[in-house]
mmJSON file of the N, C-alpha and C atoms, coordinates in Angstrom:
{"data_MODEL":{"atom_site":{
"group_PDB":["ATOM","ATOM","ATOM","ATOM","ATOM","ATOM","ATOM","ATOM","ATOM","ATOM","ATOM","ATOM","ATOM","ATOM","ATOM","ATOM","ATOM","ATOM","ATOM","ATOM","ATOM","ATOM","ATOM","ATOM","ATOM","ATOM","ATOM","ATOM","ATOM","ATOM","ATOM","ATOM","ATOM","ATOM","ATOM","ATOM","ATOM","ATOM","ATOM","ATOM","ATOM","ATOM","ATOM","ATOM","ATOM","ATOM","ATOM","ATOM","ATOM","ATOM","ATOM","ATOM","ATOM","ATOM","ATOM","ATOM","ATOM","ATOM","ATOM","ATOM","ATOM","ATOM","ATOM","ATOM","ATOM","ATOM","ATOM","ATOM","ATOM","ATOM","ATOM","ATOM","ATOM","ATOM","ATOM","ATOM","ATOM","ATOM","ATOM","ATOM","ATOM","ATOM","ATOM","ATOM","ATOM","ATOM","ATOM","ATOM","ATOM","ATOM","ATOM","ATOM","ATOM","ATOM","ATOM","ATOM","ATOM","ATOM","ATOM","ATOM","ATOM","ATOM","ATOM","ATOM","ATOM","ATOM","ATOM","ATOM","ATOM","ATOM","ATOM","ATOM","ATOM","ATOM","ATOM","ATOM","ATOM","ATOM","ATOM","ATOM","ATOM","ATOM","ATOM","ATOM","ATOM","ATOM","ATOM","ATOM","ATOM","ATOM","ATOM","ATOM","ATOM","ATOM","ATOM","ATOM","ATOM","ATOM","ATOM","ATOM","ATOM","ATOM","ATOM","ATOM","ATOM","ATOM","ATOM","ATOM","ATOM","ATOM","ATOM","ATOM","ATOM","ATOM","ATOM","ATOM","ATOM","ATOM","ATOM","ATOM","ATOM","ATOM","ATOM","ATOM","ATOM","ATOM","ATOM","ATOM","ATOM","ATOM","ATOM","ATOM","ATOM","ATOM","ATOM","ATOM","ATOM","ATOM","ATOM","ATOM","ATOM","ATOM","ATOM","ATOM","ATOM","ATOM","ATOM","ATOM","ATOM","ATOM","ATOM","ATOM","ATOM","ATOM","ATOM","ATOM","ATOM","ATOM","ATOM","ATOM","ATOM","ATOM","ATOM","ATOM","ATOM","ATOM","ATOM","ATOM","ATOM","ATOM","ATOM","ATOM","ATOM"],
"id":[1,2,3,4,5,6,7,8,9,10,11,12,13,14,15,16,17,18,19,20,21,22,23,24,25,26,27,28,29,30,31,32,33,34,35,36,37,38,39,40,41,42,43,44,45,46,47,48,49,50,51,52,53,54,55,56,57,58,59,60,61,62,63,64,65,66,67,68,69,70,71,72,73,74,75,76,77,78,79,80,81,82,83,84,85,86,87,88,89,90,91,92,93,94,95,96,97,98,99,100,101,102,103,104,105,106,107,108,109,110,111,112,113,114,115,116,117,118,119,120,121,122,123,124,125,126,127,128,129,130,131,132,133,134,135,136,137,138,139,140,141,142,143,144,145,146,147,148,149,150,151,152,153,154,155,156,157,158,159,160,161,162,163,164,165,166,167,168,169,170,171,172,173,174,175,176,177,178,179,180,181,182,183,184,185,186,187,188,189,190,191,192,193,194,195,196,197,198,199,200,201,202,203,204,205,206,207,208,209,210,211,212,213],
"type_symbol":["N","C","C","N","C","C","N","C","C","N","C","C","N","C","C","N","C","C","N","C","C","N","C","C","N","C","C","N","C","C","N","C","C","N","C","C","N","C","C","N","C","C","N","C","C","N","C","C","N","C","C","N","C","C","N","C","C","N","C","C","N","C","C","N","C","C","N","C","C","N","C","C","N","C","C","N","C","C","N","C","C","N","C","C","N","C","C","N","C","C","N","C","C","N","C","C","N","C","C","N","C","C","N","C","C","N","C","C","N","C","C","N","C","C","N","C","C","N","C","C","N","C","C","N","C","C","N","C","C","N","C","C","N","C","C","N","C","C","N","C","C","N","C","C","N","C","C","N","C","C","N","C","C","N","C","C","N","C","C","N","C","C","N","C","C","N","C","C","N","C","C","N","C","C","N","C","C","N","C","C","N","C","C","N","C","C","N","C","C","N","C","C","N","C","C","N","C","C","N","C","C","N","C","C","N","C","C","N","C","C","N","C","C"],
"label_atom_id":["N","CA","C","N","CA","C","N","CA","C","N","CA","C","N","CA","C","N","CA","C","N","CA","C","N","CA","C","N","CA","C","N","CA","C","N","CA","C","N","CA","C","N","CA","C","N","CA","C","N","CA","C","N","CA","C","N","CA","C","N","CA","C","N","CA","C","N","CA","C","N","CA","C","N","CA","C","N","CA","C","N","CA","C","N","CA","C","N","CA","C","N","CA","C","N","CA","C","N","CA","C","N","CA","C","N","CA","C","N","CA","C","N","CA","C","N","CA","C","N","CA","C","N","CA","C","N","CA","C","N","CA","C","N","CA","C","N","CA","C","N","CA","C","N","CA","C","N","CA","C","N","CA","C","N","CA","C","N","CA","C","N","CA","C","N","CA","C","N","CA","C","N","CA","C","N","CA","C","N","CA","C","N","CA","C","N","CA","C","N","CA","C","N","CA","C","N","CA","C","N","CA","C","N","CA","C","N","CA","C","N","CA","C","N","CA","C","N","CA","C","N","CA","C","N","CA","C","N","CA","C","N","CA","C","N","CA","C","N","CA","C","N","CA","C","N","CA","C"],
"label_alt_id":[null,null,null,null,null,null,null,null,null,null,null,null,null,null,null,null,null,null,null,null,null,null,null,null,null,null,null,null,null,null,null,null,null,null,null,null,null,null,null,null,null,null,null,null,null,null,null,null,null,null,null,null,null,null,null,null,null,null,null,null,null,null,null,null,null,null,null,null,null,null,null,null,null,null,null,null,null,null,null,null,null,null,null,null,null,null,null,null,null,null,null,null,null,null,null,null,null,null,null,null,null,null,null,null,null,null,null,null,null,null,null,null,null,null,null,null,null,null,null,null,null,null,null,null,null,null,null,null,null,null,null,null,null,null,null,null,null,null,null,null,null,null,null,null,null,null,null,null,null,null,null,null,null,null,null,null,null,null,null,null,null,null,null,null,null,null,null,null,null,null,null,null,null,null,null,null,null,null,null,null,null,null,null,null,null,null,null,null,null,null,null,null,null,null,null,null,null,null,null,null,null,null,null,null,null,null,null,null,null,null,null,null,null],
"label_comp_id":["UNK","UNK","UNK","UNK","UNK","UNK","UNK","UNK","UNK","UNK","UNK","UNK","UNK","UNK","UNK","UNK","UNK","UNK","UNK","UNK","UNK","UNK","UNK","UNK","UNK","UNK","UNK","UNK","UNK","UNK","UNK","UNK","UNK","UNK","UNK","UNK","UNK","UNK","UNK","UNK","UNK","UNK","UNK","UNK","UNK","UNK","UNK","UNK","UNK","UNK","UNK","UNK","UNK","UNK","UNK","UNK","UNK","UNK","UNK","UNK","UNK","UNK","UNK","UNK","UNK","UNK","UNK","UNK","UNK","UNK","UNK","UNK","UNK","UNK","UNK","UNK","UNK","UNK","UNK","UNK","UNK","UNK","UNK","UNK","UNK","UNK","UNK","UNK","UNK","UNK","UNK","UNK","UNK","UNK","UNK","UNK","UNK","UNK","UNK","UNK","UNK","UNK","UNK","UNK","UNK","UNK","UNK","UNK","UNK","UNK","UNK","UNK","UNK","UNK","UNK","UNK","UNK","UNK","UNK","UNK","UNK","UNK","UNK","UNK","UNK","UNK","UNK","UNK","UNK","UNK","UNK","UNK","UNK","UNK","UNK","UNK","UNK","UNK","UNK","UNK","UNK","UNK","UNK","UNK","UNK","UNK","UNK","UNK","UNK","UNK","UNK","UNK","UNK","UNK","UNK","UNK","UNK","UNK","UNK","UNK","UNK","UNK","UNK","UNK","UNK","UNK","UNK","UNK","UNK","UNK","UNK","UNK","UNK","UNK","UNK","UNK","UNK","UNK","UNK","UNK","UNK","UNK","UNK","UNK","UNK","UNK","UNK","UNK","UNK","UNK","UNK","UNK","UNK","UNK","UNK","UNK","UNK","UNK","UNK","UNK","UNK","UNK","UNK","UNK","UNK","UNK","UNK","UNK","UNK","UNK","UNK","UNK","UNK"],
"label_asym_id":["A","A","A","A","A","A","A","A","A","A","A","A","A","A","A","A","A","A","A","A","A","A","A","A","A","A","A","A","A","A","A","A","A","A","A","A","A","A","A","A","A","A","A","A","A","A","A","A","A","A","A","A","A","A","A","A","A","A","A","A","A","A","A","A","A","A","A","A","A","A","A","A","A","A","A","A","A","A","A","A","A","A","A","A","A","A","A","A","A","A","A","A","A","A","A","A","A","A","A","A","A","A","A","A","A","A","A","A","A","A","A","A","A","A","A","A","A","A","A","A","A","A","A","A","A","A","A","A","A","A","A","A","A","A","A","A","A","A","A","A","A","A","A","A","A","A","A","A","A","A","A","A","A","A","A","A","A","A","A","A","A","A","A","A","A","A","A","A","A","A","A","A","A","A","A","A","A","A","A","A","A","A","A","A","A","A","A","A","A","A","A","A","A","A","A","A","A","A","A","A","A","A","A","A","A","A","A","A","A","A","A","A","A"],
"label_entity_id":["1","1","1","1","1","1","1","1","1","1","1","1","1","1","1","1","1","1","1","1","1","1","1","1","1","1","1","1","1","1","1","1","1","1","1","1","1","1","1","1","1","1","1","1","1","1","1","1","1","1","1","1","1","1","1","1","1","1","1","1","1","1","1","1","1","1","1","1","1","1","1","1","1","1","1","1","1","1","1","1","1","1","1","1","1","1","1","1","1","1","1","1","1","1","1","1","1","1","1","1","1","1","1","1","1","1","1","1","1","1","1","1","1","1","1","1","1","1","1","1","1","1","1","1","1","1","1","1","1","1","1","1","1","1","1","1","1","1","1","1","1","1","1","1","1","1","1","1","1","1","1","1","1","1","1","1","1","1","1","1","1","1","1","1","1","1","1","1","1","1","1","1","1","1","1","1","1","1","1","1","1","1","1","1","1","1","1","1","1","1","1","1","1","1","1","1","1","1","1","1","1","1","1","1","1","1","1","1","1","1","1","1","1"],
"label_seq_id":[1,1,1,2,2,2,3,3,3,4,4,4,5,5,5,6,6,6,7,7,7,8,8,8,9,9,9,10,10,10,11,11,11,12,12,12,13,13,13,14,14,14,15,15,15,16,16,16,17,17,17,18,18,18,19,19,19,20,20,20,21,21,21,22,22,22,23,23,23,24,24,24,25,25,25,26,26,26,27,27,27,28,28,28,29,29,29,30,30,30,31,31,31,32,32,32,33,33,33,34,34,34,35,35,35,36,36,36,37,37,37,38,38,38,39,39,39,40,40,40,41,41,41,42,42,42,43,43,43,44,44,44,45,45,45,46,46,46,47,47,47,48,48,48,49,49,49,50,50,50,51,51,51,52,52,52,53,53,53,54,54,54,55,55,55,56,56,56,57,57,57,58,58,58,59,59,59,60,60,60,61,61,61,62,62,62,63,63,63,64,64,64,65,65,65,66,66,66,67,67,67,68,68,68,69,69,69,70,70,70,71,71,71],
"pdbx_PDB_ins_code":[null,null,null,null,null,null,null,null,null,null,null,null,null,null,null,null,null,null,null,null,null,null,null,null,null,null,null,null,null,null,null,null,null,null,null,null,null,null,null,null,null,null,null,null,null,null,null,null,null,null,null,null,null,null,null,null,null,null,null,null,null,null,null,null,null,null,null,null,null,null,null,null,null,null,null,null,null,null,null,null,null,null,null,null,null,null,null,null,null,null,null,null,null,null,null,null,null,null,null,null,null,null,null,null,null,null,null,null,null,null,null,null,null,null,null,null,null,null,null,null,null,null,null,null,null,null,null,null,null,null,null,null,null,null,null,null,null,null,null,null,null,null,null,null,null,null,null,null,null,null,null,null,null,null,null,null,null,null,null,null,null,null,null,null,null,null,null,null,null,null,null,null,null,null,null,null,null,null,null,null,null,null,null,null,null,null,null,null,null,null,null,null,null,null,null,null,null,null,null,null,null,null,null,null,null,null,null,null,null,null,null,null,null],
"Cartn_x":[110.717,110.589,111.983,112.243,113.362,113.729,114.457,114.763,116.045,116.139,117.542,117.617,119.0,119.653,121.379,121.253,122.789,123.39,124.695,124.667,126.462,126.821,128.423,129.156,130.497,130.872,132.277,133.006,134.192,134.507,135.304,135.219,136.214,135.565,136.313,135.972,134.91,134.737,133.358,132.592,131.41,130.582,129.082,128.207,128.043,127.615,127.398,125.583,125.32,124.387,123.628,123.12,122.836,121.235,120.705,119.813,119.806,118.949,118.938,117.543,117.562,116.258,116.056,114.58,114.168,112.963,112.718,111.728,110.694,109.001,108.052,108.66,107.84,107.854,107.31,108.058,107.722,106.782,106.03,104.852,105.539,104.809,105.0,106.205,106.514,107.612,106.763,107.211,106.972,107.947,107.199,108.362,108.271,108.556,108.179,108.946,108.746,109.228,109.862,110.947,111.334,111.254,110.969,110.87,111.939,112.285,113.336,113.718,115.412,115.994,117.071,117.363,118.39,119.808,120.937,122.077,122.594,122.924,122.804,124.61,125.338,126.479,127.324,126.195,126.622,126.751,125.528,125.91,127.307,127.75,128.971,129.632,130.256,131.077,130.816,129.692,130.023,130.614,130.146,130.452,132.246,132.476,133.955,135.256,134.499,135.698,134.941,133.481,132.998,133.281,132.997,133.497,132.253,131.641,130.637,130.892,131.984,132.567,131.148,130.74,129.8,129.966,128.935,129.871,129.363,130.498,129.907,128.542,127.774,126.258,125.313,125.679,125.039,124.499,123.467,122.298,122.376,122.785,122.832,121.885,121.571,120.882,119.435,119.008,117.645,116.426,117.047,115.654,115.249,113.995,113.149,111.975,111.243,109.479,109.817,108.331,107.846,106.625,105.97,104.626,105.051,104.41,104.009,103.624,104.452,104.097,103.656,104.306,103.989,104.185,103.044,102.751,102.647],
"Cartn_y":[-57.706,-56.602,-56.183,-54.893,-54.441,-53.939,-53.323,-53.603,-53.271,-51.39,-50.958,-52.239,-52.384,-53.128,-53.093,-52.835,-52.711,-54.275,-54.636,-56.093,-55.677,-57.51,-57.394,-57.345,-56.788,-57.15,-58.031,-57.611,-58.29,-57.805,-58.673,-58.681,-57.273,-56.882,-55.198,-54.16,-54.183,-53.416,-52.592,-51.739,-51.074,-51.903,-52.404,-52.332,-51.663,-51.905,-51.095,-51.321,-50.024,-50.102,-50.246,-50.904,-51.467,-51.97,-51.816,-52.094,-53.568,-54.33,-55.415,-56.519,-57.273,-57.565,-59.0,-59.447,-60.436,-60.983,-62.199,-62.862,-62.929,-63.691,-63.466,-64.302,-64.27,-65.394,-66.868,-68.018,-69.349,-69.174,-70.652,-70.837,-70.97,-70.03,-70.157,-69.129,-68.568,-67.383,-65.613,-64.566,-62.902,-62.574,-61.251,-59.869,-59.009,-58.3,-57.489,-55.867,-54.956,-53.753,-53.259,-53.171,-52.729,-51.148,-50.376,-49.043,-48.956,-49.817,-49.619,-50.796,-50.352,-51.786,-51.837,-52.578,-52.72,-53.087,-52.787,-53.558,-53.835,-55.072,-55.215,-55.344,-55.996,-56.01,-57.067,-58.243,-59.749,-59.086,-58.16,-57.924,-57.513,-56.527,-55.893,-56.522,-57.503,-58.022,-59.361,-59.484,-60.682,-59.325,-58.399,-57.836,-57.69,-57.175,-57.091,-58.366,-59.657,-60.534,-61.795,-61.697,-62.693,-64.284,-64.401,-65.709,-66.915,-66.739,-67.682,-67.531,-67.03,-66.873,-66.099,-65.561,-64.765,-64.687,-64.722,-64.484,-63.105,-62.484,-60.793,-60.884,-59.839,-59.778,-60.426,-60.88,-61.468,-60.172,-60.059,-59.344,-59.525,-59.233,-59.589,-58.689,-59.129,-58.46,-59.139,-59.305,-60.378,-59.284,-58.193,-57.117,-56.109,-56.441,-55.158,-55.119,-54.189,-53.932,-53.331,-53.722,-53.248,-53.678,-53.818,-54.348,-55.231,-56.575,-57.323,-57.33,-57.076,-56.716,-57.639,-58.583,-59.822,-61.425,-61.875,-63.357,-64.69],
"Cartn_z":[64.925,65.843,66.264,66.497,66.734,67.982,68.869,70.027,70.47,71.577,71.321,72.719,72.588,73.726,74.227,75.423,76.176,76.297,75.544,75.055,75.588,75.749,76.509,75.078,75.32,74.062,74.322,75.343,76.009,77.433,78.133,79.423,79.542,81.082,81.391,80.191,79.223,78.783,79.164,78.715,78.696,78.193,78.636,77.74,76.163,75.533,74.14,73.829,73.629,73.29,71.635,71.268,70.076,69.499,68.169,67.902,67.264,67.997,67.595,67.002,66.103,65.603,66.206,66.453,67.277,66.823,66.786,66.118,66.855,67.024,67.17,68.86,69.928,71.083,70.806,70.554,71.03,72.048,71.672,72.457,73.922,75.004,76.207,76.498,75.617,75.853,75.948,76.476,76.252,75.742,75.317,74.93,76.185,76.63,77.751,76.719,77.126,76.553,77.608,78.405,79.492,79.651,80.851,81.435,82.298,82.696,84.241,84.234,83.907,84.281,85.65,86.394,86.933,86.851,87.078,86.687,87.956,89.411,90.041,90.255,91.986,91.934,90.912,90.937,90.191,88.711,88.045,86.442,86.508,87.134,86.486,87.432,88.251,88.325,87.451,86.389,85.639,84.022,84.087,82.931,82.993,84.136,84.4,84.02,84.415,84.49,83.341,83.028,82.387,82.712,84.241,84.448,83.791,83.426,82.661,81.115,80.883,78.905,78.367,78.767,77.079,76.38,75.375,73.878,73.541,72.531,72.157,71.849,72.042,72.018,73.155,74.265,75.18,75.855,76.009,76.644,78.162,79.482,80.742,81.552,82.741,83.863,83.615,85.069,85.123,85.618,86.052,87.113,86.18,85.6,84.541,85.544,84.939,84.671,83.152,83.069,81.928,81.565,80.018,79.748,78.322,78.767,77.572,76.123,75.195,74.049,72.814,73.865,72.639,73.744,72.765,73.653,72.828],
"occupancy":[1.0,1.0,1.0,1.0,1.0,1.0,1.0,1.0,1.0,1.0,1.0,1.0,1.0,1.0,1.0,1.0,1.0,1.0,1.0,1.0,1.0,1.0,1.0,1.0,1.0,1.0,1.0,1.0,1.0,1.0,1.0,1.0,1.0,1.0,1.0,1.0,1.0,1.0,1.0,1.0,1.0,1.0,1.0,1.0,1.0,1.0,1.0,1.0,1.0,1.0,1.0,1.0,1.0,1.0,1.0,1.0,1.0,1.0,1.0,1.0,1.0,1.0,1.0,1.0,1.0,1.0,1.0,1.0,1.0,1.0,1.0,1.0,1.0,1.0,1.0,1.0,1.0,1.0,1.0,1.0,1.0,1.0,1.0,1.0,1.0,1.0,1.0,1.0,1.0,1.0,1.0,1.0,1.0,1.0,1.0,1.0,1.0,1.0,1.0,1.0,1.0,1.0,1.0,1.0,1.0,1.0,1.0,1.0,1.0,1.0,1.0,1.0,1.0,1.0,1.0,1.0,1.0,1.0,1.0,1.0,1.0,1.0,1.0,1.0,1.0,1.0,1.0,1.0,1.0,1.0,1.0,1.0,1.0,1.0,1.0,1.0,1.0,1.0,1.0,1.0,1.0,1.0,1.0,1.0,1.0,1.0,1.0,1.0,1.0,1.0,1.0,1.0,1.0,1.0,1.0,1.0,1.0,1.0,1.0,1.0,1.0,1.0,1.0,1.0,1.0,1.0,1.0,1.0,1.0,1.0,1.0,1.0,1.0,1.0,1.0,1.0,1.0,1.0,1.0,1.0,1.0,1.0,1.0,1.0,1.0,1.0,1.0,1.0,1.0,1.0,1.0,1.0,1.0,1.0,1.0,1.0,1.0,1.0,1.0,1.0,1.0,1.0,1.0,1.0,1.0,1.0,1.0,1.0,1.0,1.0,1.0,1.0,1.0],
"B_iso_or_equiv":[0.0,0.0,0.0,0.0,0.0,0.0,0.0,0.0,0.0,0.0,0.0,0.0,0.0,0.0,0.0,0.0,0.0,0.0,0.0,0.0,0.0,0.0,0.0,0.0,0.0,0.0,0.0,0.0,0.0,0.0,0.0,0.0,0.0,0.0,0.0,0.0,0.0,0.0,0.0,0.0,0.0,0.0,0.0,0.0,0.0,0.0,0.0,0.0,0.0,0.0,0.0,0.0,0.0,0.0,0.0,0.0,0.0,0.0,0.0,0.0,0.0,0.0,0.0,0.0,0.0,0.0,0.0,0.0,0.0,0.0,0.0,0.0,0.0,0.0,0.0,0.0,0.0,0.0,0.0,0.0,0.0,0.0,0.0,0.0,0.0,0.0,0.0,0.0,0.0,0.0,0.0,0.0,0.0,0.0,0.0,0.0,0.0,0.0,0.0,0.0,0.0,0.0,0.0,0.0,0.0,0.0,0.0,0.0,0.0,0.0,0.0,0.0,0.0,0.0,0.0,0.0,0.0,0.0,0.0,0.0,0.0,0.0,0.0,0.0,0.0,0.0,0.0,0.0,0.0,0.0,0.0,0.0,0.0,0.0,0.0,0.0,0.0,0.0,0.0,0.0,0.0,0.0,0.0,0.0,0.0,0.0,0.0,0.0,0.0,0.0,0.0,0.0,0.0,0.0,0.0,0.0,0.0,0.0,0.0,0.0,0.0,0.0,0.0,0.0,0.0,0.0,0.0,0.0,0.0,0.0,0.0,0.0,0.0,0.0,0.0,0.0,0.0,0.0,0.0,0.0,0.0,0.0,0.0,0.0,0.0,0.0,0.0,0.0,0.0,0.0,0.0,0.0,0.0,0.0,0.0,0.0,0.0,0.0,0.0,0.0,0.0,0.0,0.0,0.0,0.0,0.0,0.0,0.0,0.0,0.0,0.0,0.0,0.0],
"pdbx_formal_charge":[null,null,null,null,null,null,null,null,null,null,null,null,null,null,null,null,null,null,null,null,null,null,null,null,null,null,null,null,null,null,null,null,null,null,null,null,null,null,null,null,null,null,null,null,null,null,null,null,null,null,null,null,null,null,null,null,null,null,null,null,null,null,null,null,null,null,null,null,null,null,null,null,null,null,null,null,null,null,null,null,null,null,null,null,null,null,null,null,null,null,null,null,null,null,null,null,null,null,null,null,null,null,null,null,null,null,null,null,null,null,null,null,null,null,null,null,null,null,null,null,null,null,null,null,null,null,null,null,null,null,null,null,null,null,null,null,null,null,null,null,null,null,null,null,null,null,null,null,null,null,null,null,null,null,null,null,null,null,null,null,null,null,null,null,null,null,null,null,null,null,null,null,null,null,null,null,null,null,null,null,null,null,null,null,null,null,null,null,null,null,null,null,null,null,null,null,null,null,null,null,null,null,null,null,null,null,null,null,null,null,null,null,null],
"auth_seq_id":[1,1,1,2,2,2,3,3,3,4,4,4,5,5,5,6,6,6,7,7,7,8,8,8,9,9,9,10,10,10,11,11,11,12,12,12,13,13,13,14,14,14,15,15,15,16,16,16,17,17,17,18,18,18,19,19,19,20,20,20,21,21,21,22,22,22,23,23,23,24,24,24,25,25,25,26,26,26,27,27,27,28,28,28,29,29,29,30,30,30,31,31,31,32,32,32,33,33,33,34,34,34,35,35,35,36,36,36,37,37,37,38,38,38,39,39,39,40,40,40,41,41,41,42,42,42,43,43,43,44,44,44,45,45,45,46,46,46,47,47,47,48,48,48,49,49,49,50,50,50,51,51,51,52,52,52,53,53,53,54,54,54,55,55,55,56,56,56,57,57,57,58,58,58,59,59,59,60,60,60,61,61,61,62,62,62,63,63,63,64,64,64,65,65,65,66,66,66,67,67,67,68,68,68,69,69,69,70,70,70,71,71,71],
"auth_comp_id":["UNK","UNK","UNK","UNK","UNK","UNK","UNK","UNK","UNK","UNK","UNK","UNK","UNK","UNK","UNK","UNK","UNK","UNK","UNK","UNK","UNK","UNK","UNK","UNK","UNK","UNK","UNK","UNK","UNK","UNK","UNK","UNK","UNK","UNK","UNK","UNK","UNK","UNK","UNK","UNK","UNK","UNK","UNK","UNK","UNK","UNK","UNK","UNK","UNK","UNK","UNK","UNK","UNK","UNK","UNK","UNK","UNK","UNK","UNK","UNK","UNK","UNK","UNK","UNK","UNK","UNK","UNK","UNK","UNK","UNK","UNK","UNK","UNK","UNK","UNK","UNK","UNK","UNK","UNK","UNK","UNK","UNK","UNK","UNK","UNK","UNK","UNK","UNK","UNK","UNK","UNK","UNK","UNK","UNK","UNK","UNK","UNK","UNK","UNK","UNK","UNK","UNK","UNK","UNK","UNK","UNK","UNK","UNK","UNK","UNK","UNK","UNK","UNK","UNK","UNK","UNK","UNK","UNK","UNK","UNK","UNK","UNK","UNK","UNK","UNK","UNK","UNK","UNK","UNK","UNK","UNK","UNK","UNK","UNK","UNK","UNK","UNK","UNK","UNK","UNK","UNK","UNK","UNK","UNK","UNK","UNK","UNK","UNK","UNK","UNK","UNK","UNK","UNK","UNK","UNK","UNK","UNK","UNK","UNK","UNK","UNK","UNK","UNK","UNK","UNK","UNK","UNK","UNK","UNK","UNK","UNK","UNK","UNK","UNK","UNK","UNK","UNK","UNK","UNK","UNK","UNK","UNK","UNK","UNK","UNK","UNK","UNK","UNK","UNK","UNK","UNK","UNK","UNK","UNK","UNK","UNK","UNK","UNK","UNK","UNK","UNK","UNK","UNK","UNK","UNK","UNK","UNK","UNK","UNK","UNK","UNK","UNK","UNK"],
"auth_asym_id":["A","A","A","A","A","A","A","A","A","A","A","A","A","A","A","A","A","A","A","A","A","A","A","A","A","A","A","A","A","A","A","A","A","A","A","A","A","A","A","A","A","A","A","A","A","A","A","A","A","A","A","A","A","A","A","A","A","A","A","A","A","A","A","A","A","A","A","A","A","A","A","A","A","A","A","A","A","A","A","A","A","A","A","A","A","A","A","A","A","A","A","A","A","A","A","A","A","A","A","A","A","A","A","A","A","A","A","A","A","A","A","A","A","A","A","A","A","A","A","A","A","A","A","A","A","A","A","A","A","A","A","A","A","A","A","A","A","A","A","A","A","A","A","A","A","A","A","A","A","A","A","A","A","A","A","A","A","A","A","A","A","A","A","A","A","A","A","A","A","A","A","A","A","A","A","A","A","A","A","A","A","A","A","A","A","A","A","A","A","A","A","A","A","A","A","A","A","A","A","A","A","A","A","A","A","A","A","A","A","A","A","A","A"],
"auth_atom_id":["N","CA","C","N","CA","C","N","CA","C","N","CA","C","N","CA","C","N","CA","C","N","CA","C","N","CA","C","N","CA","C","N","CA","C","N","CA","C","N","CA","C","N","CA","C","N","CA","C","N","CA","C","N","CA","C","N","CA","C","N","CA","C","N","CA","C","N","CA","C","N","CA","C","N","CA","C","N","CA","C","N","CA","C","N","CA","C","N","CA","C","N","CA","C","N","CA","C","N","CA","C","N","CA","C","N","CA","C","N","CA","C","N","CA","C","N","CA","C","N","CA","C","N","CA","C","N","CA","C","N","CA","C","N","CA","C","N","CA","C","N","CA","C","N","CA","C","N","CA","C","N","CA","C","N","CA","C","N","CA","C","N","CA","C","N","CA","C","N","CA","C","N","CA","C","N","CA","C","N","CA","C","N","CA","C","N","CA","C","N","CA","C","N","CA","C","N","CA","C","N","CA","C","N","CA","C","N","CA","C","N","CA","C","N","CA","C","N","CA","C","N","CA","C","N","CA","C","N","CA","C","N","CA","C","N","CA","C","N","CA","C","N","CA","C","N","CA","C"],
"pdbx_PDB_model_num":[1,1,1,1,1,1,1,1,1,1,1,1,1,1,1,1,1,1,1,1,1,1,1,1,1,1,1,1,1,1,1,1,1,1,1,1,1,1,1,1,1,1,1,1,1,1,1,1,1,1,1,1,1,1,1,1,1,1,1,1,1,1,1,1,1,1,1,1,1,1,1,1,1,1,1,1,1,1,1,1,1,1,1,1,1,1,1,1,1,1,1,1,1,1,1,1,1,1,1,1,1,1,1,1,1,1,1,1,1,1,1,1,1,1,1,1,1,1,1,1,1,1,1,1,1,1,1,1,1,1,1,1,1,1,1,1,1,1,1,1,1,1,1,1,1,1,1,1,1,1,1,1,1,1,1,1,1,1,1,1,1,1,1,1,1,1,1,1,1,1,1,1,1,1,1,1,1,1,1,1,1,1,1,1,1,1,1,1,1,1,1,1,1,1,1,1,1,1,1,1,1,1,1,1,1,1,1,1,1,1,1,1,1]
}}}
């Protein structure tokens, strides 16, 4: 399944937005399809300085809705 997504790529830079492919959910895991996401003060001051090291392609921010697409 495929899946556009706003992913870090290096610290002090922009998000980039990107299509990315993703395998089925492990037992006890969702997909959710997000409608509305949030990017809160903690995302972009972690996008800014990356004090937890991300690595390029890390996906950040914890506040969606959306609907369950896969279970």
């Amino acid at each position: 399944m495929q899946a556009n997504v706003w992913q870090f790529e290096q610290a002090g830079a922009s998000l980039v937005k990107q299509v990315r492919e993703f395998s089925e959910p492990k037992a006890g895991r969702i997909v959710v399809r997000n409608y509305a996401i949030g990017i809160n003060p903690v995302d972009w001051k972690f996008i800014d300085d990356n004090p937890r090291d991300w690595e390029k392609g890390y996906i950040p921010g914890v506040d969606g809705a959306g609907v369950v697409v896969a279970a």
